[in-house]
N, C-alpha and C positions, 0 to 999 in steps of 0.2 A: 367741315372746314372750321377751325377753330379760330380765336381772336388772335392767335400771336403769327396767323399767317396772311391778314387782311392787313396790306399797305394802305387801303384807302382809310380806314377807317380810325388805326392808329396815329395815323400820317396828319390826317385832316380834323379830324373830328373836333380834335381840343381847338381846331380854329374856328369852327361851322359858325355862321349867325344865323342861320335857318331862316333866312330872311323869308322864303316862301315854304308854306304850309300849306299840305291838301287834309280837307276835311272829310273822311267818307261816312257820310249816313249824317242826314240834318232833320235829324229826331229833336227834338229837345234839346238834348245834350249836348248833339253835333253843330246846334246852333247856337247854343250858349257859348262853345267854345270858339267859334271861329268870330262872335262877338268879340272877345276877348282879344282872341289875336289881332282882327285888324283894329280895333282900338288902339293896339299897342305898336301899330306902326308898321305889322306883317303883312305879307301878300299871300291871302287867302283863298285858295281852289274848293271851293265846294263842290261835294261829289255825290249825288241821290240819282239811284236808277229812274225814281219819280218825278218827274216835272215837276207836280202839285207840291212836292215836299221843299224842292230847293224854290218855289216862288215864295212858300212860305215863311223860308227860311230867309229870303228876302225883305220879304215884306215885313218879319219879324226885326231882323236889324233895323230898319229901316224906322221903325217905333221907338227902338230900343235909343236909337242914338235922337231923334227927337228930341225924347225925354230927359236926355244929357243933355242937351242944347236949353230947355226949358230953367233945369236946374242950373243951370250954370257952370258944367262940367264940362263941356267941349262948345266950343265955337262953331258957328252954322259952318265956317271954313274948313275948321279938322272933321267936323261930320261928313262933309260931301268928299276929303281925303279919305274917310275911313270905310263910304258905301263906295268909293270905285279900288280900291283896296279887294273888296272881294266879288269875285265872279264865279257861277255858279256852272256846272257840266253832269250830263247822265251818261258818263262814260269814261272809266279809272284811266284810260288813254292821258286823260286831261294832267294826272299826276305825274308824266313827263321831265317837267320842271323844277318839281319838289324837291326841295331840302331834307322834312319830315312830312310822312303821312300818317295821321291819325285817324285810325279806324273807329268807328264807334255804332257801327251797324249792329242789329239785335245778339241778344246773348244768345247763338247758336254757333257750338264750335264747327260744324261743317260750312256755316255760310261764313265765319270768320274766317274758315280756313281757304276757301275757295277765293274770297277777297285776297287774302296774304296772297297766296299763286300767283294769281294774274298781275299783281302789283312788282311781284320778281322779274317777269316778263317786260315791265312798264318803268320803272323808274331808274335812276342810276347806279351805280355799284356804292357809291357812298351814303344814301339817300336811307336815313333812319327810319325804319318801322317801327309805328306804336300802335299798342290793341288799347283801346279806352276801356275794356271788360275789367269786370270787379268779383267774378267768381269762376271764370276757366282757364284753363294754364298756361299760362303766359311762355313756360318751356314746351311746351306743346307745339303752340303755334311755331316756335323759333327752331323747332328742329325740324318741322313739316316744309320750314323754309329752304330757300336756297341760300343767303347767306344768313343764318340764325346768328352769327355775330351782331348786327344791326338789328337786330328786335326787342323791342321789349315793352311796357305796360308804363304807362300814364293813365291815373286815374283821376279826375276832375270831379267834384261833387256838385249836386244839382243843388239850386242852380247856379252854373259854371264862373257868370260872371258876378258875383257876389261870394261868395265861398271863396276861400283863401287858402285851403287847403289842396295840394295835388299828392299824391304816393308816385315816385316812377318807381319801377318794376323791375328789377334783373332778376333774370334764369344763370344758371350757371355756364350757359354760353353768349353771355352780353356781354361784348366788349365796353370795358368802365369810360374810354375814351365818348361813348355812346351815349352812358351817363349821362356825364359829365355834361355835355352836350345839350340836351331835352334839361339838365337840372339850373343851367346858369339860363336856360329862355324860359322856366319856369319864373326865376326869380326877375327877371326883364320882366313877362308880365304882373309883376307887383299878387303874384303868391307864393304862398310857403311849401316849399317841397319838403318831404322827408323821404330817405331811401327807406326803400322793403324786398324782400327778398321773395319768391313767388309760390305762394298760398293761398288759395281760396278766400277772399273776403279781407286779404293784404291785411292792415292794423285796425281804421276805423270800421270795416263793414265786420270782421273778421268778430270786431268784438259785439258789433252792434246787432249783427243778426242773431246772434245765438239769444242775447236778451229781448228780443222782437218775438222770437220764437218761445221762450218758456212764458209770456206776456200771453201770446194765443192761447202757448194751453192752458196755463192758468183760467181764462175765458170761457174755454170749452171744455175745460171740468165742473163749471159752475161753479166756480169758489167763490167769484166777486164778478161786479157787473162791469160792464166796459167803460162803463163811466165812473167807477170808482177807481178800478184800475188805471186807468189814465188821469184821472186827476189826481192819487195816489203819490205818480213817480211826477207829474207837474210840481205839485207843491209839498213835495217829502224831499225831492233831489233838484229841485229847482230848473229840472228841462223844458224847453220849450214847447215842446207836444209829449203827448201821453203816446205808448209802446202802438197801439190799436190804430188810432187816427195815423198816427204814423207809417204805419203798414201800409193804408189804404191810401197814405200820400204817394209813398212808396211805386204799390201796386204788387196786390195779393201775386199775382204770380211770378214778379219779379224776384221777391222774396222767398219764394218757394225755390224756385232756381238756384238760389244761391246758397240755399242753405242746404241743399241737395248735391252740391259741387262741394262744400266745406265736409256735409258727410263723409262723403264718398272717400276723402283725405285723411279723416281724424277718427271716423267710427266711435265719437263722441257721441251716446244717447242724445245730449245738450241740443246737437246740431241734426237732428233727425227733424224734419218738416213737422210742424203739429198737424196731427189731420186735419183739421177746420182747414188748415190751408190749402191742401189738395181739393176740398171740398167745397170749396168758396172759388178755385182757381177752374175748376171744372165745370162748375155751374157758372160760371163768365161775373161774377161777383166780384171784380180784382181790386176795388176799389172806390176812389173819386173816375178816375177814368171813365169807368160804368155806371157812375152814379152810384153803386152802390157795392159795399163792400163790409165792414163791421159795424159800419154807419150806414147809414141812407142819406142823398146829396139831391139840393136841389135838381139836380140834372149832369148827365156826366159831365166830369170835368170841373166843375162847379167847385168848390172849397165851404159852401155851407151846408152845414150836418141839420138835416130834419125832421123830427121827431118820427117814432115811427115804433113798431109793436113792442118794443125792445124802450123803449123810455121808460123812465123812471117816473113813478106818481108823486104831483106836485105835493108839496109841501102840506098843503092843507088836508091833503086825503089821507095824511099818514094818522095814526092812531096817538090820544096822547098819553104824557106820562104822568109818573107823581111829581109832587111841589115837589119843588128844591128850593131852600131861601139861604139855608148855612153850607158850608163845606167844610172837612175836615182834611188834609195834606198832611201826609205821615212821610218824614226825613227834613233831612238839613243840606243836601247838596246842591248843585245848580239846578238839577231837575225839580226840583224839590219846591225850591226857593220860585223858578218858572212859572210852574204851576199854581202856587199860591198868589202869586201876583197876577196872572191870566184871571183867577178866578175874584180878586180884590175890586181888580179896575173893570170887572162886569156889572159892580155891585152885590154879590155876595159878602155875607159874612163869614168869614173866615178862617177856622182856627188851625194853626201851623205849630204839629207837634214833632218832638226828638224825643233822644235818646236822654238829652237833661235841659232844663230850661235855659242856660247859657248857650248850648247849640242852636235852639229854637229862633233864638233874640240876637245871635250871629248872623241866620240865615233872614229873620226880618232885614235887619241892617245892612242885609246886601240888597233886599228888596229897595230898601230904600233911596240907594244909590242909584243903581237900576229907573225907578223914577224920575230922580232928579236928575240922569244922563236925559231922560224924555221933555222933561222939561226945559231943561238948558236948550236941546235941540228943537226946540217949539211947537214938541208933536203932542203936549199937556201941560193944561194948567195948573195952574200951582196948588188951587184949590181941590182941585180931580186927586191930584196925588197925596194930599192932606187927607180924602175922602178915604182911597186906598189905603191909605198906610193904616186909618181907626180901624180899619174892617178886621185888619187881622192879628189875632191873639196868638203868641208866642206860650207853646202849652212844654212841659217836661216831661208830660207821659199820653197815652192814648187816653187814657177816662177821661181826658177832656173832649173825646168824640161822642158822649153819653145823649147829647141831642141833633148831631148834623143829618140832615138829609144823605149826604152823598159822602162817603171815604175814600179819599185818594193814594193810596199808596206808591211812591217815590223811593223807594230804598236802595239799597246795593242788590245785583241782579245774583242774586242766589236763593234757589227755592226753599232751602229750608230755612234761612233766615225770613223770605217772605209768608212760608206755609207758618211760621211760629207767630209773625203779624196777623194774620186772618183768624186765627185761633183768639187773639186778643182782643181783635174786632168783631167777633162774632159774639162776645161777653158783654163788651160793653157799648156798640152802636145797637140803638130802638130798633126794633123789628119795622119792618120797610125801608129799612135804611137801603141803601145801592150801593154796591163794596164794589171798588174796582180799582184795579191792578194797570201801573205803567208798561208793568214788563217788555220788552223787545224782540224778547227769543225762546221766552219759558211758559209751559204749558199754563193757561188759564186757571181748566179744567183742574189741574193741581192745587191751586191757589184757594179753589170755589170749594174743593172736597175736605179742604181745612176744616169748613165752617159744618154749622147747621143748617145754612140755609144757603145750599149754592145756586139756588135759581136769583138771586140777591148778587149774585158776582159776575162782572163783566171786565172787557179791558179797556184803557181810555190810551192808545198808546202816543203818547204826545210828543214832539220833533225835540230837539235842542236846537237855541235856544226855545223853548215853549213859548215867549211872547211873540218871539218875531218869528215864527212857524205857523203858516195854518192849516197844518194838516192833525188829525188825532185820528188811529185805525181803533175803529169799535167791533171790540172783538166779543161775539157771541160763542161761548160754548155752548154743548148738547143739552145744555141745564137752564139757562140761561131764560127768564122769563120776560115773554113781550112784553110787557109793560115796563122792565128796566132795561130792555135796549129802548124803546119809546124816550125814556127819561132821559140815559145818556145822551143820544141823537139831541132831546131838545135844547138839552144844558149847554150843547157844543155851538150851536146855535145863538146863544146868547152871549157867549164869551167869545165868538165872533170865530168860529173857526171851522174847518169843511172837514167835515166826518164821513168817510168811508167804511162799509161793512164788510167784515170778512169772519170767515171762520176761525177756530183755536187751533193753527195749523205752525210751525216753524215758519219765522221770519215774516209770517205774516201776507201783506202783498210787497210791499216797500223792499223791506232786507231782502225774501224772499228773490225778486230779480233784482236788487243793488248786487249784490256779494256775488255770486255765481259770474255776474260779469267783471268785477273785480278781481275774483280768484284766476280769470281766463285771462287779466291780463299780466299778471303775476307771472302765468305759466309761459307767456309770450319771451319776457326776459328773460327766464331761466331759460327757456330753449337758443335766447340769442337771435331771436328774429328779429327783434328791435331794441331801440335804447327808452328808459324811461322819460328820457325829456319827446322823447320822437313818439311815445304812446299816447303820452300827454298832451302834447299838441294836437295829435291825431284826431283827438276824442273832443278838445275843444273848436277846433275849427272844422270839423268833419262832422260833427255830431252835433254840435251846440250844446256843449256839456259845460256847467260853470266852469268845473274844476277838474283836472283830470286825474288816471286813476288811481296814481301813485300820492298824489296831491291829498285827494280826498281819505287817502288809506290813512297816511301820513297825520290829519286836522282825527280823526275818527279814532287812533289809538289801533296799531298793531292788533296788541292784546285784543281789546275788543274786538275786532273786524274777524280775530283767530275764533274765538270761542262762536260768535258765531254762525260760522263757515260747518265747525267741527257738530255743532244744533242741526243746520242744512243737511249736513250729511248723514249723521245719525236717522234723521227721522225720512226721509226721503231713498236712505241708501244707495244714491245713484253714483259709480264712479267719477264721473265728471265732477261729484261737488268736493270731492275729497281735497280738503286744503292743501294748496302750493307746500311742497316740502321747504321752499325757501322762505317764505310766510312763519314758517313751524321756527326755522333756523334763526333769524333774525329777532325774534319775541323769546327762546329760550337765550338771545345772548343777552336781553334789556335793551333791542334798540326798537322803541315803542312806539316810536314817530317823533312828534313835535314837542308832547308833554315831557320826554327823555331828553332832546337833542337832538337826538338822530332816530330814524327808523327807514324808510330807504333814501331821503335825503339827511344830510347831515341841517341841522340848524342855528343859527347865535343862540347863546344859553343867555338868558334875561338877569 
């Protein structure tokens, strides 16, 4: 039965208030959401085959709106309207009444499916179905239905009532009137809907699990420790949990699920489960749940991570390095000029060379500003910044690096312009000196084999802006001598900023899982699944992502984010990384992002 032969649903729908809501399954989720709605004024049937689950779920509201009353957010009066608002039943009978029923019982399409049946049997002929699932198919359920016109997916983000975020869900047999319907009590309860169309992991999970997923393996190839990795995308992309903790907030098997259901669709390598996960989800390791998962928790459930065979040795057991008192900064651009001032206001000495000393004494002069923005805003004194400024000498060629402990190299990201730097530095910086390379995408190891002395050569790879970044990836090649990663590590240390180890690998850890999830969401618009403002959203209020993906492409430069994707793919060779053809198309026409005008948003030109 299709949509254009359903009078109820046409007829009614655009009028529904949905004033009653049945909730099935008061998990977490199920009670997050039925918080939501009778806060909002709805008449809420909660529906658990379990006793214990819906007292819980009780007892749960019942805290929840408290705590509103303590804060000052509802009145002892609307709290006690909002706990006889919802009453609880272990039997879909009870959803009789319903307007919409929201299913949200485990991610198993046969107990979904067996829910949907008897609920056909049970509620009225106009009476909307919604599946809360975030990875099985939404057209599935609605054809196993008896009237698959009224079905379709609402997905709430945990937790429900804090997230702002919902996705509703059409199949290509959802009547829009149906939409429409779940989309305007979306917006009643004070969240943001966006439409999506029905795919495995819809916009936000869709994009989120594939980068959870190359985060594991990353983990469990040994590249970088989990605590790098997660402090890594914390303070390199400014998110709020690192890929790993988040799995295990998650729950290892839920995650496996899902990206197991996204396979099975796209046959994307990207979205193939990392083993660890099967492996963690089979030995009952799923997480905080368990207590334990890629962390260890006080006790399941618990949210505190403690220490455990897998920690990192404190600080003082690490081995050290050689002095460092001078530093040497080779370029004149932002990063350049960053860098030097990171290393000024540590107290180092200084020296900041170009291509002629007029560029050098430009890029001081922008340091200097840069300052005086800190001190205007009262985050230094006037004297601190007088301090900084003497530190650093404005040089016209490298011989001026003939005594620094450490060389920094800043340049334009091209190897043979940087292999011709290392060559020059390897003349005229003293032996012991520490040579190391910004780079972001380009082999180390190439950089190091310049020289004479490549076990002297490391990467320091530092954020933009580099003052207001604390992140720098300390990148070891095969040559790479402990005693100057020692030194790097401790220098990063004093200029105040958190160094993570990785190997001399593409992209690093940072690029590495930033771009693959940027390319996937690329691939989203060109397919027409979504619009960029609705991706962007998705990822901000779904995800807690500052900025979203188009946003971020946009601030970061076309160009760059192209070249490299085309690095990722080169050295990794995996289909999936292969850049967006639209990515390709919009950088050969010069629309760059922000620094152009346009790149996928248009811009005011300054």
């Amino acid at each position: 039965m299709g949509p254009q032969s359903t009078p109820d649903l046409s007829t009614q729908a655009s009028s529904l208030s949905l004033s009653t809501v049945a909730v099935v399954g008061l998990g977490t989720m199920g009670t997050g959401i039925a918080e939501v709605l009778t806060r909002a004024g709805r008449e809420v049937i909660g529906i658990d085959t379990d006793e214990a689950a819906a007292r819980r779920a009780v007892s749960a509201l019942e805290a929840a709106t408290a705590r509103a009353v303590q804060r000052e957010r509802l009145t002892e009066r609307e709290r006690q309207d909002a706990l006889a608002r919802f009453r609880t039943f272990t039997d879909l009978q009870a959803a009789a009444d319903a307007d919409l029923v929201i299913e949200v019982v485990p991610e198993d399409y046969e107990l979904k499916r067996q829910v949907f049946a008897e609920l056909d049997t049970v509620v009225r002929p106009d009476t909307i179905l919604a599946t809360g699932t975030n990875a099985l198919s939404v057209t599935r359920l609605a054809a196993d239905s008896q009237r698959p016109e009224r079905v379709l997916g609402v997905h709430f983000f945990n937790p429900a009532p804090a997230m702002k975020l919902v996705e509703v869900v059409s199949s290509v047999l959802t009547a829009p009137t149906a939409v429409a319907a779940v989309t305007e009590l979306a917006h009643d309860l004070g969240k943001d809907p966006i439409a999506v169309g029905d795919r495995p992991g819809f916009v936000a999970d869709g994009l989120l699990f594939g980068y959870l997923n190359q985060a594991a393996a990353m983990y469990e190839s040994k590249y970088a420790t989990r605590e790098d990795i997660d402090a890594a995308m914390r303070l390199g992309c400014g998110l709020p949990m690192g890929p790993l903790a988040l799995l295990d907030l998650i729950g290892v098997d839920t995650a496996r699920t899902v990206l197991e259901a996204m396979y099975a669709e796209s046959q994307d390598r990207l979205h193939a489960p990392a083993p660890i996960l099967g492996q963690l989800a089979e030995a009952g390791l799923t997480g905080r749940k368990a207590g334990r998962g890629f962390y260890t928790y006080e006790a399941p459930g618990s949210a505190t991570a403690v220490p455990d065979a897998e920690s990192p040795a404190s600080a003082d057991e690490q081995s050290a390095g050689r002095t460092v008192s001078s530093v040497g900064v080779a370029g004149s651009g932002t990063m350049a000029s960053g860098i030097a001032e990171v290393f000024a206001k540590a107290g180092y000495k200084v020296v900041l060379a170009a291509r002629s000393l007029e560029k050098a004494e430009k890029a001081k002069a922008r340091i200097a500003k840069s300052l005086g923005r800190s001190v205007d805003k009262g985050r230094m004194a006037a004297e601190a910044r007088d301090a900084a400024l003497a530190a650093i000498t404005p040089a016209g060629s490298l011989d001026a690096f003939a005594d620094v402990d450490l060389a920094v190299e800043a340049v334009a990201e091209d190897l043979a312009v940087k292999q011709e730097l290392f060559k020059t530095l390897d003349k005229v910086c003293k032996p012991g000196a520490v040579l190391a390379t910004t780079t972001s995408s380009l082999p180390v190891v190439a950089c190091a084999r310049a020289t004479s002395r490549p076990q002297d050569v490391i990467g320091m790879h530092f954020f933009n802006p580099a003052p207001a970044m604390k992140l720098v990836e300390v990148v070891r090649t095969v040559l790479t001598d402990d005693e100057v990663h020692a030194t790097v590590r401790a220098v990063c240390a004093k200029v105040r900023k958190h160094p993570v180890d990785c190997g001399d690998r593409a992209g690093f850890i940072v690029n590495a899982l930033l771009f693959p999830y940027l390319n996937n969401a690329i691939k989203m618009v060109e397919e027409h699944y979504a619009t960029l403002d609705d991706i962007d959203a998705a990822m901000k209020l779904g995800g807690g992502y500052p900025m979203g993906p188009f946003e971020l492409l946009d601030v970061v430069g076309l160009d760059v984010s192209l070249a490299i994707e085309k690095v990722l793919h080169a050295e990794f060779r995996d289909p999936g990384l292969a850049p967006s053809p639209l990515l390709e198309h919009l950088v050969a026409a010069g629309c760059l992002g922000r620094k152009t005008g346009r790149g996928f948003r248009e811009y005011a030109r300054r």
